[in-house]
C-alpha positions as semicolon CSV with decimal commas, in nm:
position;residue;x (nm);y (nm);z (nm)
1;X;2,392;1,609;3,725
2;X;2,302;1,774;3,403
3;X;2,076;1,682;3,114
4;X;2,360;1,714;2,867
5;X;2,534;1,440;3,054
6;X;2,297;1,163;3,081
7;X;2,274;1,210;2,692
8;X;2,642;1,203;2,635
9;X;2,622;0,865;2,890
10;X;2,288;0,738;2,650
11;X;2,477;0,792;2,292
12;X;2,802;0,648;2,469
13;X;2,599;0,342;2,548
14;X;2,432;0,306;2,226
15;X;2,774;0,349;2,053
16;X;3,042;0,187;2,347
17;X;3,280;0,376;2,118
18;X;3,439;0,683;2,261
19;X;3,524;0,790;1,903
20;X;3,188;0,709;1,769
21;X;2,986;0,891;2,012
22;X;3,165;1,172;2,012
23;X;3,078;1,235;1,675
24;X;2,745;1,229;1,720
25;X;2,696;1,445;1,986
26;X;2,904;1,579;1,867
27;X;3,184;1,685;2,102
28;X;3,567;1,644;2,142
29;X;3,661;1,308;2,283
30;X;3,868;1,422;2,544
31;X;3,544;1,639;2,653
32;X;3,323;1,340;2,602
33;X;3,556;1,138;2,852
34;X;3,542;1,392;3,128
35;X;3,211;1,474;3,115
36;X;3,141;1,032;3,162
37;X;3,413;1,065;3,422
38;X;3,238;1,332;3,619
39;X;2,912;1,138;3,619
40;X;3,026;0,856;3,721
41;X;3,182;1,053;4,063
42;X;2,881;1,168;4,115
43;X;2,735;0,880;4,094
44;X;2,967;0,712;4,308
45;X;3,033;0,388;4,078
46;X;3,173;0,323;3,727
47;X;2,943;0,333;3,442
48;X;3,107;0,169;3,144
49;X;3,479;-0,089;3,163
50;X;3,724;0,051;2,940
51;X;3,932;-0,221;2,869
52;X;4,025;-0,343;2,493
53;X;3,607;-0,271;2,439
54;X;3,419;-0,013;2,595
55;X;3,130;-0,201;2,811
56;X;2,812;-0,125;3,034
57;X;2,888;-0,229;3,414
58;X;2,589;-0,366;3,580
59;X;2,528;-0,040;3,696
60;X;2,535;0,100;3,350
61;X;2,296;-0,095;3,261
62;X;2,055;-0,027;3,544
63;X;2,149;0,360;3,481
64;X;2,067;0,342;3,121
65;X;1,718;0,269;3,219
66;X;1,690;0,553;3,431
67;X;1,852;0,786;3,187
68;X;1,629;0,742;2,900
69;X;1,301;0,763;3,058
70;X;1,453;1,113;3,243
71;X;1,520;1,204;2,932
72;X;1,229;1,085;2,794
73;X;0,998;1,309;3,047
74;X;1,268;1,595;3,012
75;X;1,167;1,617;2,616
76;X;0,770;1,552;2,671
77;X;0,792;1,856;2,899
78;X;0,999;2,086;2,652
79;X;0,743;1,971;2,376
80;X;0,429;2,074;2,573
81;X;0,568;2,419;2,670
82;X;0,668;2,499;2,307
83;X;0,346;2,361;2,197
84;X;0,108;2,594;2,428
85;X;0,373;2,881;2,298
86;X;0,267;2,797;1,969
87;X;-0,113;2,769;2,027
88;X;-0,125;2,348;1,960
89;X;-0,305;2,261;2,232
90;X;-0,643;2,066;2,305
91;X;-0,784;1,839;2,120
92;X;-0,691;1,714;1,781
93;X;-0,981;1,515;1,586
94;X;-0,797;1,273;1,338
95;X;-1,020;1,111;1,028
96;X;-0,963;0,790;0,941
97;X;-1,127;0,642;0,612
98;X;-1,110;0,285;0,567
99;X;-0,794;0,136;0,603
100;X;-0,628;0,516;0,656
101;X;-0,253;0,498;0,590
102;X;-0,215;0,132;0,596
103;X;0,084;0,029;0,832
104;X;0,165;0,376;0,901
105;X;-0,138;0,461;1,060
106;X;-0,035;0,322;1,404
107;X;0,346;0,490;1,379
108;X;0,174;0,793;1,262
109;X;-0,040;0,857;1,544
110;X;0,219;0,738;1,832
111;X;0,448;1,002;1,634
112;X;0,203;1,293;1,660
113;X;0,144;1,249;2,077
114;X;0,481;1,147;2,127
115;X;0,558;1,489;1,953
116;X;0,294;1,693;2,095
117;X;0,193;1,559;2,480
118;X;-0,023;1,813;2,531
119;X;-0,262;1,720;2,291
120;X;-0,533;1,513;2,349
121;X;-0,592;1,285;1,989
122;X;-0,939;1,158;1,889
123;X;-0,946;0,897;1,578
124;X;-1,299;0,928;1,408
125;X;-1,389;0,681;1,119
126;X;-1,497;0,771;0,826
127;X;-1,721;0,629;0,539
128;X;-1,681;0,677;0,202
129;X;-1,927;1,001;0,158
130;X;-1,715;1,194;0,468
131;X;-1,382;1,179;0,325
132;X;-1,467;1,574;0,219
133;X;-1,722;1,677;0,427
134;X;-1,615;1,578;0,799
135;X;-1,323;1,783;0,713
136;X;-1,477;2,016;0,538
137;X;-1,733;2,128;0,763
138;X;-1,473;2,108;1,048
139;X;-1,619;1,774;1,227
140;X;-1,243;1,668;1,205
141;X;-0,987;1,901;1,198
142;X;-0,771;1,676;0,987
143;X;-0,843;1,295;0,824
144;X;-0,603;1,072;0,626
145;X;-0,811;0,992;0,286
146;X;-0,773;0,802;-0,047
147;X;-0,776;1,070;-0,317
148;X;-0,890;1,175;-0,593
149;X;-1,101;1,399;-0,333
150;X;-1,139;1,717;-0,562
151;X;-1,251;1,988;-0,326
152;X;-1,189;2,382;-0,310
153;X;-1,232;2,369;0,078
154;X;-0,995;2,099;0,112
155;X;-0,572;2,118;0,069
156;X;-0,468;1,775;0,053
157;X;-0,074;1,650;0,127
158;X;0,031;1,351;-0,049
159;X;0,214;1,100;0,155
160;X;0,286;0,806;-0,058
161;X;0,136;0,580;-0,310
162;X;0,087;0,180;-0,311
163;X;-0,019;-0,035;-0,568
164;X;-0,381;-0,063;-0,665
165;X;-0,544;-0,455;-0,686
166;X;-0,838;-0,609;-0,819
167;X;-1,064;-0,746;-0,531
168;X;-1,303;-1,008;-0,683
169;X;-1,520;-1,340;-0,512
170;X;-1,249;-1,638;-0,414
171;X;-1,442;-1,831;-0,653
172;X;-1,385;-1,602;-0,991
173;X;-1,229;-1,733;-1,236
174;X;-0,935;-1,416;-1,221
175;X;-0,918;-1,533;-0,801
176;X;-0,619;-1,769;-0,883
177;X;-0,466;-1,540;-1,152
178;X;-0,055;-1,386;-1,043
179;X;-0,150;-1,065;-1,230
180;X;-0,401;-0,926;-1,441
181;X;-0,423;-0,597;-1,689
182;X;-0,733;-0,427;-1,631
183;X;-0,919;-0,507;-1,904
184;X;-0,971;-0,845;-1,803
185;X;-1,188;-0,695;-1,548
186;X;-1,402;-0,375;-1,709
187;X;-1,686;-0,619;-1,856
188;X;-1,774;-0,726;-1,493
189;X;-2,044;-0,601;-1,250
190;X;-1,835;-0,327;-1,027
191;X;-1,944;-0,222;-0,733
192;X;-1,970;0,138;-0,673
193;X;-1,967;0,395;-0,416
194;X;-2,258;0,585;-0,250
195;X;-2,382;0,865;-0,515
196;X;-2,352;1,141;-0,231
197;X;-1,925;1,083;-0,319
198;X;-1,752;1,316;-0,572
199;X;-1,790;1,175;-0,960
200;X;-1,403;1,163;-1,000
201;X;-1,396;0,932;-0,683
202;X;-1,639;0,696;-0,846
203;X;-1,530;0,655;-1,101
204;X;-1,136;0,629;-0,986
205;X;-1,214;0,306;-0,832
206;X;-1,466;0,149;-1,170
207;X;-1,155;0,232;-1,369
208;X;-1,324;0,462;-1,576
209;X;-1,017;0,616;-1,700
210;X;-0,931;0,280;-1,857
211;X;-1,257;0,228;-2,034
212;X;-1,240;0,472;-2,350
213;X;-1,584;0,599;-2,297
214;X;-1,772;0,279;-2,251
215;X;-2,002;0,299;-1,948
216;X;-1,894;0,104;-1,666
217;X;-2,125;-0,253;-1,560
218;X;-2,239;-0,102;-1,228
219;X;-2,418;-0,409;-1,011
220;X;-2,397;-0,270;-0,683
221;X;-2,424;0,108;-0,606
222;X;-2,413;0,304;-0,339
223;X;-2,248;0,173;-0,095
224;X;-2,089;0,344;0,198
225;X;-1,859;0,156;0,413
226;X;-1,557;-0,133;0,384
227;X;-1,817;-0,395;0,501
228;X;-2,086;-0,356;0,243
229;X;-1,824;-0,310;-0,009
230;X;-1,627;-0,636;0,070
231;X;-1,992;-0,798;0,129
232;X;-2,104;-0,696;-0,201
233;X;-1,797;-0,880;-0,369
234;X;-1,773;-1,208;-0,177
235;X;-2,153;-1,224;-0,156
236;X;-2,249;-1,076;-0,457
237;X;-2,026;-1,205;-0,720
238;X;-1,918;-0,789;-0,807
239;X;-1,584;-0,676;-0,835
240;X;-1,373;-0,355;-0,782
241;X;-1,023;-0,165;-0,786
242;X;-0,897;-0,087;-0,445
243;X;-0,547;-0,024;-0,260
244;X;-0,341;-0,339;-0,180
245;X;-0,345;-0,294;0,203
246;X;-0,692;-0,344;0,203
247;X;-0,611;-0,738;0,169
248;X;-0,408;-0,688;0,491
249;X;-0,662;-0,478;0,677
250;X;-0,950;-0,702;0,561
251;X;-0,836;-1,085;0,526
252;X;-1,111;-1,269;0,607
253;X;-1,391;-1,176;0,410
254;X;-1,368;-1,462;0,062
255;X;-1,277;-1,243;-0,116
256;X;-0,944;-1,250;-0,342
257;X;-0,699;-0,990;-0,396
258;X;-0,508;-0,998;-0,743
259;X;-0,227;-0,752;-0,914
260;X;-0,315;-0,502;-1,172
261;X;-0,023;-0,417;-1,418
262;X;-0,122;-0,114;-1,591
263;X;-0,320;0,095;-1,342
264;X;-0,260;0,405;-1,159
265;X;-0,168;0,329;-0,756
266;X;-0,384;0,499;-0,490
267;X;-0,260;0,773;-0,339
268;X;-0,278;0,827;0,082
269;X;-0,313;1,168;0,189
270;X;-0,379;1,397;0,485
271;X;-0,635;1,660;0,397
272;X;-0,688;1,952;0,632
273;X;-0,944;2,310;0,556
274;X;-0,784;2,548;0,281
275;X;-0,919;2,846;0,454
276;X;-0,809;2,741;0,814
277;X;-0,467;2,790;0,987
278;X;-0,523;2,577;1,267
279;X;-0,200;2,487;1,428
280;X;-0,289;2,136;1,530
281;X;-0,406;2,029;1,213
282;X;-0,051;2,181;1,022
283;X;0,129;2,003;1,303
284;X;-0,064;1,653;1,221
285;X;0,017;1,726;0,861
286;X;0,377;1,777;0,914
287;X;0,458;1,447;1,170
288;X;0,226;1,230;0,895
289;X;0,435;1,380;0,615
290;X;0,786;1,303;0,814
291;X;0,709;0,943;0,923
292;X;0,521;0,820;0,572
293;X;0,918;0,988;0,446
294;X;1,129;0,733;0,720
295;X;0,897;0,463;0,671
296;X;0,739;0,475;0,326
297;X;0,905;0,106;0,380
298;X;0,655;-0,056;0,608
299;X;0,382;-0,045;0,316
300;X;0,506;-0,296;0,065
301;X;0,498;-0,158;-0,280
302;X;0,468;0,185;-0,166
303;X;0,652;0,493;-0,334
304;X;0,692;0,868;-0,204
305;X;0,485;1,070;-0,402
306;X;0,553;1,182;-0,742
307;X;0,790;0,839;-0,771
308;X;0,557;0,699;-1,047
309;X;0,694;0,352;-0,979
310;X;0,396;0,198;-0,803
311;X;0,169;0,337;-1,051
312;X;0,078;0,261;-1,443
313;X;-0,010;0,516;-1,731
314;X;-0,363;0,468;-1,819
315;X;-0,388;0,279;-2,141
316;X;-0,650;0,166;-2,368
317;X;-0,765;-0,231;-2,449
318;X;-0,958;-0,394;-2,666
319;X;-0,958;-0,168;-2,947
320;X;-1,068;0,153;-2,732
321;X;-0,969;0,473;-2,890
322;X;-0,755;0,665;-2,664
C-alpha cells in the first residue's frame, strides 16, 4: 500500500466521481480505476459500489477514517523534516495586541502549527505601548498589530482592513444612531493612548486627520490596555475610534458600537525585525498572509489590502480648511 493510493481513494471519496477525481489528482481515469482496484485487493474488500452512483461501502467509510489521519501524520512528518532543513525550528513567540486579527486569529495560528509541527508557538499579549517594542527589541519574534506603527526597526505586512466604529457610553445620545460621519464626534472628550505610543498612533485613533488642525478634547490619557480603554468609555462618559471587531471581542462592557461613514478602516498587520532574517518569523508572516487571502471573509466588512472599499478619504467638516 502506497501513499499515492490512499490519496487517490481520499479525493475519490470526496468526489464519488471517477471523472471528477481524476482531474484533480490529476491522473487518467483508467489509471485512477486500477490503482482503487488494486487497493481494494489488498485490502481484501470493496471500497466504493459502482453502480449508476459511485458510493462508500461500509468499509469505505471506516477506511476513509484511517486514510486521512495516515495521511494526515504522513504530511506532519514531511513538514517537520523540511522545516529543520530550512532552519524553522524551536520556538516561535507570536504578539498579540488587543483583539489581534479578529476572527482570523484562531485559523491563523492552527494554520502556522498545522504547517510547521515542529515548532513550538507561544501567544504573548500585548498592550498598546509594545506593539513596536516587544518586536522590536526581539521579546517576540513576530506580533499581529493595528498600524499606523511607524518604525525603522520594524517591516510590517498588511493583511486586510475592516471598518473603523465609533465606541461611545450606551447612554450617549449617538449610542442609538445607524451611522454617523465623524464630525459628530470630534467635540467630545476622547480617550487616548499611553504617551510612551508613537504620535501617529495617537492620534490615528482621536481622528486627528479629520480635525483640520483643531486640537483634539483629550479626557482620558494614557491608557494602556483594552480594559481601561473600554472602562474609560462606559464609565467615564469618553469616546474613541476603534476597529469594528472590537464590539465582537468585547461585548459586554456598556458600551455602544456605531458606524463611521467617512473614515479610514484599520489596518491588521504582522510586523516582524527589518534587520532580522529569522526563518520562523518569515514563515509566520507568510501562513498569516495566505489565510487573511482565503478567508479575508470571516471578518465582516473586511477588504485585502490596498482594496480601499472598507475605508473613507479623510475629509473636512464644519467649515475646516482642508
Amino acid at each position: 500500500m502506497e501513499l499515492r493510493q490512499l490519496r487517490y481513494f481520499v479525493v475519490l471519496a470526496e468526489e464519488l466521481h471517477f471523472g471528477r477525481a481524476a482531474s484533480r489528482i490529476p491522473l487518467a481515469q483508467p489509471a485512477l480505476s486500477q490503482q482503487i482496484q488494486k487497493l481494494e485487493r489488498e485490502l481484501g474488500a470493496p471500497l466504493f459500489d459502482r453502480g449508476r452512483r459511485v458510493e462508500l461501502t461500509e468499509v469505505g467509510h471506516v477506511f476513509l477514517t484511517q486514510a486521512r489521519a495516515t495521511l494526515d501524520r504522513a504530511d506532519q512528518a514531511l513538514a517537520a523534516v523540511r522545516d529543520l532543513a530550512r532552519g524553522i525550528t524551536g520556538e516561535l513567540r507570536v504578539g498579540l495586541f488587543a483583539n489581534g486579527a479578529a476572527e482570523l486569529n484562531r485559523p491563523i495560528l492552527q494554520a502556522f502549527t498545522a504547517a510547521h509541527p515542529g515548532v513550538r508557538l507561544t501567544v504573548v499579549e500585548l498592550d498598546f505601548t509594545q506593539q513596536v517594542s516587544e518586536v522590536a527589541q526581539g521579546r517576540v519574534d513576530a506580533a499581529i498589530v493595528r498600524p499606523p506603527l511607524p518604525d525603522d526597526r520594524l517591516e510590517l505586512t498588511t493583511l486586510l482592513d475592516e471598518p473603523r466604529v465609533a465606541m461611545v457610553p450606551e447612554r450617549h445620545p449617538l449610542a442609538e444612531a445607524d451611522e454617523i460621519d465623524v464630525a459628530a464626534l470630534l467635540d467630545e472628550p476622547f480617550i487616548a493612548a499611553h504617551l510612551s505610543s508613537s504620535r501617529e498612533w495617537r492620534d490615528y485613533w482621536l481622528a486627528n486627520d479629520y480635525r483640520g488642525g483643531m486640537a483634539p478634547n483629550v479626557g482620558a490619557d494614557d491608557l494602556s490596555t483594552m480594559g481601561e480603554m473600554m472602562a474609560a468609555v462606559a464609565f467615564g462618559g469618553h469616546v474613541t475610534t476603534t476597529a469594528a471587531s472590537v464590539e465582537r471581542q468585547y461585548p459586554n462592557w456598556g458600551v455602544r458600537y456605531v458606524p463611521l461613514r467617512d473614515v479610514a478602516g484599520s489596518p491588521i498587520a504582522v510586523a516582524t525585525r527589518r534587520d532580522g532574517h529569522a526563518p520562523l518569523a518569515a514563515a509566520f508572516r507568510e501562513v498569516a498572509q495566505r489565510v487573511a487571502t482565503e478567508l479575508v471573509g470571516l471578518v465582516p466588512g473586511a477588504r485585502p489590502p490596498g482594496d480601499g472599499t472598507a475605508t473613507g478619504a479623510p475629509r473636512c467638516g464644519r467649515g475646516w480648511t482642508p
